[in-house]
N, C-alpha and C positions, 0 to 999 in steps of 0.2 A: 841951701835949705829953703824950702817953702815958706810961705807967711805962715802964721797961724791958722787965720781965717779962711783961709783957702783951705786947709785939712779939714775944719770943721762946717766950711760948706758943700764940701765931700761924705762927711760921715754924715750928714743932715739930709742927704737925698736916699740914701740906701733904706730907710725905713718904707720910704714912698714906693720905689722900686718894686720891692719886696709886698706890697701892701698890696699892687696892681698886678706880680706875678703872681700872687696867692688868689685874687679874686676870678682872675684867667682860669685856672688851675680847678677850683669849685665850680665855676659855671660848665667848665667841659665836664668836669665829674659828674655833674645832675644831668647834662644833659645824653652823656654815656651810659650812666644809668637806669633813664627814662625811655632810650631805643631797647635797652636791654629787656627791660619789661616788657615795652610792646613786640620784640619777638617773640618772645617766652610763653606771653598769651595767645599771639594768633599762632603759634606753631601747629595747634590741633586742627585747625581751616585748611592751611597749606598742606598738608600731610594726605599723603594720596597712597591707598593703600593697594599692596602688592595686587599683581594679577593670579590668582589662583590656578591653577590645568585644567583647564576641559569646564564643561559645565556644560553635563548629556541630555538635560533637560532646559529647551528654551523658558525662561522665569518670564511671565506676562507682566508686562508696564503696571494694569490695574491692581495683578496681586501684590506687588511690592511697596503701592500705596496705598493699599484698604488700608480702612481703619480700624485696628483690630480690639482698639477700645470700645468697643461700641454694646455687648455684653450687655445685656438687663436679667437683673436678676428674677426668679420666677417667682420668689415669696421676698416682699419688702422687707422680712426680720432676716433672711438669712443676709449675711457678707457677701459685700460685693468684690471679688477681683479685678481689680483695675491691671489690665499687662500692656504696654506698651512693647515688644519687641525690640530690643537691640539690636542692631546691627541686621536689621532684616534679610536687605541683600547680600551682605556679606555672607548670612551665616548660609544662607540655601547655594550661593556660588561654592561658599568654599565646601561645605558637605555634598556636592555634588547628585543632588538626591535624583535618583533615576527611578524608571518605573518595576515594581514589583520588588522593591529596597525595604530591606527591615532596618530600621532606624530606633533608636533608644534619646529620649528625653529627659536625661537624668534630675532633671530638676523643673518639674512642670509648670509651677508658680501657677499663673494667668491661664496657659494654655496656646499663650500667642507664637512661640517658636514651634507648638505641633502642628499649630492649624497651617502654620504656613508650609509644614513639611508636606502636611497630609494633602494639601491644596497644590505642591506643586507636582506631583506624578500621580497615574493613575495605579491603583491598588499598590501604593505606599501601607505597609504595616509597621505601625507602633505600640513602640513598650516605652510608658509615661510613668514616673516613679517619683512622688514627694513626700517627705517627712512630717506635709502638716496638712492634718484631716482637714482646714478648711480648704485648703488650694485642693487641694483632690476633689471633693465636692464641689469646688465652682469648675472646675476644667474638665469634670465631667460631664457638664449640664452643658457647659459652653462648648464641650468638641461631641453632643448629641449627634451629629448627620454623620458620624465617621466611628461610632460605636462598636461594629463589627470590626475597625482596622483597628481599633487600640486595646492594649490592655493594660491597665492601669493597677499600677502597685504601690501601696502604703511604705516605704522604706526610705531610710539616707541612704544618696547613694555609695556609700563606703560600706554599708552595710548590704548591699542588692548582691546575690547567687549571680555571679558573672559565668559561672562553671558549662552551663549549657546553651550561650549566649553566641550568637552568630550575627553580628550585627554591621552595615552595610556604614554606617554612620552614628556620632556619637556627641549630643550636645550635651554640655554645660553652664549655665548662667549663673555665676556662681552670687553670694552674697544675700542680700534682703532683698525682696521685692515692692514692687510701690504698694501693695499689699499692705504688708505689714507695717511701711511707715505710714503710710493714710489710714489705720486700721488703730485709734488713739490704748484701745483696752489690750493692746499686744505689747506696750511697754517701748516699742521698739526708737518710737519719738521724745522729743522734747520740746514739742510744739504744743503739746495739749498734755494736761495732767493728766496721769494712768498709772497704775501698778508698776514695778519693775521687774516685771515680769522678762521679756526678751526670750521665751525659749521658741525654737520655728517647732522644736514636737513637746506638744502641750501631757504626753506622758512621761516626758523626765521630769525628776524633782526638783532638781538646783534650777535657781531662777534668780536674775540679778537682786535683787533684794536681798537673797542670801549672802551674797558675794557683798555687797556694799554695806548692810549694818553689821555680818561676822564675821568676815577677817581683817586681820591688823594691817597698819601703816604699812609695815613691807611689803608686805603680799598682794597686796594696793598698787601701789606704786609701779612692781613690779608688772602687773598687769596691764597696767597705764602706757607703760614704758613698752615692751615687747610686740604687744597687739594691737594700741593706738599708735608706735611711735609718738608718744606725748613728754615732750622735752619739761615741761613742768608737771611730769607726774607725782613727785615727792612733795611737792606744794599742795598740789590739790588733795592727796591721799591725805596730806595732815589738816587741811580741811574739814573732808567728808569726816575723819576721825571725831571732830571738835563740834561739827553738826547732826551727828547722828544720834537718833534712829532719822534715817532719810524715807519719808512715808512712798514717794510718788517721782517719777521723770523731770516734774516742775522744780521740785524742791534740788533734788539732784542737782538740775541743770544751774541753778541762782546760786547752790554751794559750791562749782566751781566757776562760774564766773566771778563770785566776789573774792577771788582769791589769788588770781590771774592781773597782770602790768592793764593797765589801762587801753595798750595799742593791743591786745587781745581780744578784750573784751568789742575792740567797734572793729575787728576785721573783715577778712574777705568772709571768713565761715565763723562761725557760733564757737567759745571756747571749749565749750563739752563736748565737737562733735566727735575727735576723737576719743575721748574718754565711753562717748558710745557704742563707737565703732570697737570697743576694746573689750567693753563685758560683752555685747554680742559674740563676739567672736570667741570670745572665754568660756561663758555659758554652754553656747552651742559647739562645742571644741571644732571649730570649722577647718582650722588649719590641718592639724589629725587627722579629720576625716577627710579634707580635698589630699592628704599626700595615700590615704589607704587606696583611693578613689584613682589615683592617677597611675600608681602601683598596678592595679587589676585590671581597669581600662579596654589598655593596648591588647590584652591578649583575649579580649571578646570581638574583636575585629574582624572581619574576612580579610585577607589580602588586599590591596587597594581599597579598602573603607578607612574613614576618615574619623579624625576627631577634633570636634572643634569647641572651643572654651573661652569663654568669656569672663574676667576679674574686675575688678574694681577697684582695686589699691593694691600697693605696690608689692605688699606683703605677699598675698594670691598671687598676683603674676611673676614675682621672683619664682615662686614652685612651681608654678606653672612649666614657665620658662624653661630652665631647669630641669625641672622631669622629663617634660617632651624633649628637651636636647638628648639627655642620657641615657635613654631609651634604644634600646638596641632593636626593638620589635618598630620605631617611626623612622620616620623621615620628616622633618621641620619642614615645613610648605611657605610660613610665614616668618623670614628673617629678622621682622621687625612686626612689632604688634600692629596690628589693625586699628585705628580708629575712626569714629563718626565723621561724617560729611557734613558741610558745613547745613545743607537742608534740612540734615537732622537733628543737629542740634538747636536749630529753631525749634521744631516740633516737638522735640524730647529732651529737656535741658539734661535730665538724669545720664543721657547718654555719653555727658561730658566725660567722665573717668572711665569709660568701656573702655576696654583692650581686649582684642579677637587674637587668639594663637591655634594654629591650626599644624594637624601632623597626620599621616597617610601610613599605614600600615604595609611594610617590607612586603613583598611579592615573596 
């Protein structure tokens, strides 16, 4: 049998052991962790997007870096449209715009995805179609030299007459435009105090202000939940409950931050922004109208004409996705979503969450 001392200078080292295997253990954790991040981030840089069929129109070097912000408005009171174009080159390779093509702009914002349609083929005709009188009137004034090629229509497009529609190509941008968030009396921000308002067609009645001082906790919540994805929707709904009447976007925004863990409040993004992203999308029933939208689409297409769609979160590009798969009338061009180049998202940080899904109409 062993000494004593010798068992208890046995049991006296395993503490140590254990103290030096565990510290091994934590430092590889952080530091497996800390590469996992930096993948995760730069994956959108590295990300090289599919090559598209054909593209019957050579695209000039010059037209795919103008600057298509450049727009001055002709009366200082009226609103200005600021459009940066997404996915520029992408969207004109993958819609393969040829000359003498009827092309449909479902969602005109800026104006900056027609100009560049109208700019890349000779007698290019467009049908430009947005829901909010202001983008109509600035993308009217801003696509003036191409007036005879376009024709411009007041509607959402879930709601546009697809019935007589022969259309060569078929954009989408879906979501807010820089517009309305640089535009403080549209509600749509929480950067500057404004109504909450959030409607893109200023003739519907429901306007987030409705939504956030009339209905109750659940129906809150619920909204928070479904259309922001907001994991502390039920905190904050009992928040807004306990601070309302909520006059303005400011006040909104401070009643859910003070109600959110502390690592929320100093994040990557603002705690409200999806609770933003939530009545936008509620207000203006986006989701609704992007599936009526993707429904009717396809069968305004010629054979071989294209449609191409751009989302902004994950909600949109799941239906997206989705629709153009199960579509009997497409064919999926793009396997995996498109996104921005590293150039571009220098120049257009917004462009970070763009996703291009692209589908070609059966022969």
């Amino acid at each position: 049998m062993l000494p004593r001392y010798r068992s208890s200078e046995k049991t006296s080292s395993n503490p140590q052991n254990c103290n030096l295997l565990s510290f091994v253990i934590g430092h590889l954790s952080l530091v497996i962790g800390y590469l996992s991040f930096v993948i995760w981030y730069c994956l959108p840089y590295l990300h090289s997007p599919l090559t598209i069929p054909h593209s019957p129109v050579p695209i000039p070097h010059s037209l795919l870096n103008m600057n298509l912000d450049s727009q001055t408005p002709q009366d200082a009171e009226e609103p200005m449209f600021s459009h940066i174009p997404v996915l520029s080159r992408e969207i004109i390779e993958g819609l393969a715009v040829r000359p003498g093509g009827h092309y449909l702009d479902a969602t005109l914002g800026g104006g900056g995805h027609s100009r560049l349609i109208l700019k890349t083929a000779e007698n290019v005709q467009l049908t430009a179609i947005d829901q909010d009188a202001d983008a109509l009137a600035a993308a009217q004034k801003y696509l003036n030299e191409y007036q005879d090629r376009v024709n411009f229509v007041r509607s959402n497009f879930a709601a546009y007459d697809f019935t007589q529609s022969n259309f060569d190509g078929i954009i989408a941008d879906l979501g807010v435009s820089s517009y309305h968030l640089d535009t403080p009396e549209r509600g749509f921000s929480f950067r500057h105090a404004a109504s909450l308002d959030m409607r893109m067609d200023q003739r519907q009645s429901l306007t987030a202000a409705d939504v956030i001082n009339d209905w109750d906790e659940a129906e809150l919540a619920d909204i928070f939940f479904k259309y922001g994805e907001e994991r502390l929707s039920r905190r904050i709904a009992r928040r807004i409950i306990e601070r309302r009447p909520l006059h303005n976007t400011v006040e909104l925004a401070d009643a859910i931050a003070s109600c959110v863990p502390a690592k929320y409040r100093y994040g990557r993004i603002h705690p409200a922004t999806r609770v933003f992203q939530a009545l936008r999308i509620f207000v203006n029933d986006e989701l609704k109208s992007l599936e009526t939208f993707l429904d009717k689409a396809p069968n305004a297409l010629v054979p071989g004409g294209r449609i191409a769609i751009i989302s902004f979160h994950s909600l949109e590009d799941r239906l997206v996705k989705h629709s153009l798969r199960n579509s009997p009338l497409l064919r999926v061009l793009t396997k995996k979503p498109i996104t921005a180049q590293e150039d571009e998202l220098n120049q257009n940080p917004r462009s970070r969450s763009a996703k291009l899904r692209i589908a070609e109409r059966r022969e």
